[in-house]
C-alpha positions, 0 to 999 in steps of 0.5 A, a space after each residue: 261229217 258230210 253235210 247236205 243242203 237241205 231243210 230236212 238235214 238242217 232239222 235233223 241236226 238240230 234233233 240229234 244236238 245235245 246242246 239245243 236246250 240252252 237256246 232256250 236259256 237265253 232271251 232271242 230278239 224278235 221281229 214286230 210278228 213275234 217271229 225270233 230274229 236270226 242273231 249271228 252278231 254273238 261276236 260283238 254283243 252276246 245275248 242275254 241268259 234268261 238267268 241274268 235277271 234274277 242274279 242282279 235281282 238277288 243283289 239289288 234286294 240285298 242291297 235294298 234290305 241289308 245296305 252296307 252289311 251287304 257286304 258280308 250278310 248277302 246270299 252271295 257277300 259282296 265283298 270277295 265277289 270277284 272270287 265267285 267268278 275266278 274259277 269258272 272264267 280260269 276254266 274258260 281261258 285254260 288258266 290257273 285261278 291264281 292267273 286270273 281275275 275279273 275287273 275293269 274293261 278291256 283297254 283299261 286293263 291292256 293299259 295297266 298291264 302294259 304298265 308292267 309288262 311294256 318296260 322300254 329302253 333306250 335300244 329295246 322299245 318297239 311294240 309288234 301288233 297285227 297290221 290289221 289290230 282292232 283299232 282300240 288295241 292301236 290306239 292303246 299301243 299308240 298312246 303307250 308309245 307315246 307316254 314314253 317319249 317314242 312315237 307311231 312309227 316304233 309300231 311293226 305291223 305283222 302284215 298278211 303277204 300281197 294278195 292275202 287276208 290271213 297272217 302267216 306265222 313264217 312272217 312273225 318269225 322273220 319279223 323278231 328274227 331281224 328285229 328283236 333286238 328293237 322290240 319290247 313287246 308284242 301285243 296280238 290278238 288271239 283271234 282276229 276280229 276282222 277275219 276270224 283267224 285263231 292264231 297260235 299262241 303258244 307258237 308266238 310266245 316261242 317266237 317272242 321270248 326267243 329275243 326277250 320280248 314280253 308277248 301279251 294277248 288280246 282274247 276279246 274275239 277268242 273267250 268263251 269262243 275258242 280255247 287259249 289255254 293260256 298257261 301252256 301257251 306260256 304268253 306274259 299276259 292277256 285280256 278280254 272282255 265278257 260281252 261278246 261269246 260270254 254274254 254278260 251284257 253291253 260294256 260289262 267288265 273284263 278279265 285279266 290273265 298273267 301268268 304265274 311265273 310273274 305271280 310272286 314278282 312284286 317288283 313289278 311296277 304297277 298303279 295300286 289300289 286297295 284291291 291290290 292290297 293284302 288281304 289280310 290288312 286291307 281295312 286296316 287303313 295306315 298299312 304301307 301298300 303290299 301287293 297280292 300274287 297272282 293276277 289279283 295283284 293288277 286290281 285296283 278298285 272294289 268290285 262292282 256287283 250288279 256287272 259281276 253278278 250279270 257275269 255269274 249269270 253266263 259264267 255258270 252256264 258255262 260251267 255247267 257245259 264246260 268248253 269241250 262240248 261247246 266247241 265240239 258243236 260249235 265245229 260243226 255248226 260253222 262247218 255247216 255255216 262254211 258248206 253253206 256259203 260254199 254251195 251259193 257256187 258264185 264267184 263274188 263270194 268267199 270266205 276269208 276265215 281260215 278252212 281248219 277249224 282249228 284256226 278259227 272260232 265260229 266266226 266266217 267272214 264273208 267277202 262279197 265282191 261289188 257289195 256294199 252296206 246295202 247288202 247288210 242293210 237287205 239282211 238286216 230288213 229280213 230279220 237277220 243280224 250280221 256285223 258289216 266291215 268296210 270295205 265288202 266283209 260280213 262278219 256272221 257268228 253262229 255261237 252254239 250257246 243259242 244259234 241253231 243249225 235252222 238259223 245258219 241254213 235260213 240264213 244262207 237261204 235269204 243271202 243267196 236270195 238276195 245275192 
């Protein structure tokens, strides 16, 4: 599409968008004028769907009037809750319902699948991570590392080349061709949180099981944002959480992928629960343990349900759109949003995002030259909500959920203002 820089076109592309009624589904913050915030931060917390009150209503009236016998006599019976969401989130990530399942949050589930997944010997025991991984994943992998008697310096750090933001994929195959003999485990994620790069999974799974190493993803930046199709991809496993382009509330709980040629291994170690438990003896309570298949087998606890039920919220409008025509605009309004910036025409800008759209979700990181927070602090005075990384990056995501092709082109407007 040829774009133009205009208010005129911006208008025009929103009149022609199939998908501008969902903007309406989903609470926008407003300035003290009443005025709607312009809100690009849906990769680090999404917005609320206006739906999301009245399905943690329906729970909290269950509970109030039924108590424990919620648990089989509620609209939506609490005790297989986690099964409502099964379907629908497997669509999203492109897995199989047996590969997933929703429960915990994130770090705790990238530790209990680590516990599986991440079986260190004596000559097999190092652990691949982007250099620059989001510092919760380090710390896990650190901490994993740790717990088996090795140290920090058994982390390998698959770092962009001199002079460049983005990971080369050249590099990860020279990185397991001399090394992976010493590695156990990569654990990358999908899409990285500090550029926006949508790297190819399937790609480094090949890379990985060529020297038998295990390789498990970190979705938090790519569910609901790009399309994993995590079962062709052939990754061990993957995790992400639901807050940021799923929009089930601050801190909400996570899912789990693991692909089912692990499903019927039950010799996998693992931390147990009742949840992992048979269902069919799980309330008979003096039955030695017997773990399910599939991804269910990695949960531990009953379901917490005002959180799932925030969840079911965004997940059925997401399946009411389905993730073909949501990355169908959300290609185009990032490539509006690209064009945008381009056309400032100043040398202290650029992009540091991939330019295919192919590599990247609807994240832009933006680097701005000698800039500092106060730059984030002038957008933020003028009602726009961006997400500043140290040491000059603006992290701006326009997510075709509930951003308009009018928020990209006000937003570019103000920024060049105050460039």
């Amino acid at each position: 599409m040829k774009y133009q820089n205009t208010l005129a076109f911006a208008q025009q592309l929103d009149q022609e968008d199939k998908l501008a009624y969902l903007r309406n589904q989903y609470h926008i913050p407003k300035d003290n004028d009443g005025n709607d915030w312009l809100y690009f931060t849906g990769n680090s917390l999404g917005l609320q769907p206006k739906s999301t009150k009245k399905y943690i209503n329906q729970e909290l009236e269950d509970w109030a009037n039924l108590g424990v016998e919620g648990h089989f006599e509620a609209k939506n019976p609490w005790l297989n809750y986690h099964e409502y969401l099964t379907d629908k989130m497997a669509k999203i990530v492109g897995a199989k319902p047996l590969e997933t399942v929703i429960m915990n949050t994130l770090t705790t589930n990238l530790h209990l699948l680590m516990v599986s997944f991440y079986r260190p010997t004596k000559t097999k025991y190092k652990i691949v991570i982007e250099s620059d991984a989001f510092p919760s994943d380090r710390y896990a992998v650190q901490s994993q590392l740790k717990f088996h008697g090795f140290s920090e310096d058994d982390i390998i750090a698959w770092k962009p080349r001199k002079n460049e933001e983005l990971l080369r994929i050249e590099d990860l195959e020279e990185i397991i061709a001399t090394k992976g003999d010493e590695i156990a485990l990569l654990l990358i994620g999908g899409v990285n949180y500090y550029t926006g790069q949508f790297l190819d999974l399937k790609k480094i799974a090949e890379i990985g099981h060529s020297k038998n190493c295990v390789v498990g993803i970190d979705l938090a930046h790519g569910a609901g944002n790009i399309q994993p199709n995590l079962h062709e991809s052939n990754v061990d496993f993957a995790a992400w959480c639901t807050y940021k382009y799923l929009n089930a509330g601050p801190g909400s709980l996570a899912g789990i992928f693991v692909h089912e040629k692990h499903a019927k291994n039950k010799n996998l170690p693992r931390f147990a629960g009742w949840w992992n438990h048979n269902k069919a003896t799980r309330f008979n309570m003096r039955m030695p343990f017997d773990v399910m298949e599939g991804a269910e087998g990695w949960q531990l606890s009953n379901p917490p349900i005002l959180t799932m039920a925030a969840i079911k919220a965004s997940l059925d409008l997401f399946d009411e759109i389905g993730m073909d025509d949501l990355r169908e605009k959300s290609e185009k309004l990032t490539g509006f949003f690209e064009f945008l910036i381009n056309e400032i025409g100043s040398e202290d800008i650029k992009i540091i995002t991939p330019k295919n759209p192919k590599e990247r979700g609807c994240q832009l990181s933006i680097q701005v030259k000698n800039a500092d927070k106060r730059l984030h602090q002038k957008l933020t005075e003028n009602n726009i909500i961006t997400d500043w990384r140290e040491p000059d990056v603006i992290r701006c995501a326009p997510v075709p959920m509930y951003n308009s092709f009018m928020d990209v082109w006000q937003m570019v407007a103000v920024l060049k203002r105050l460039l």
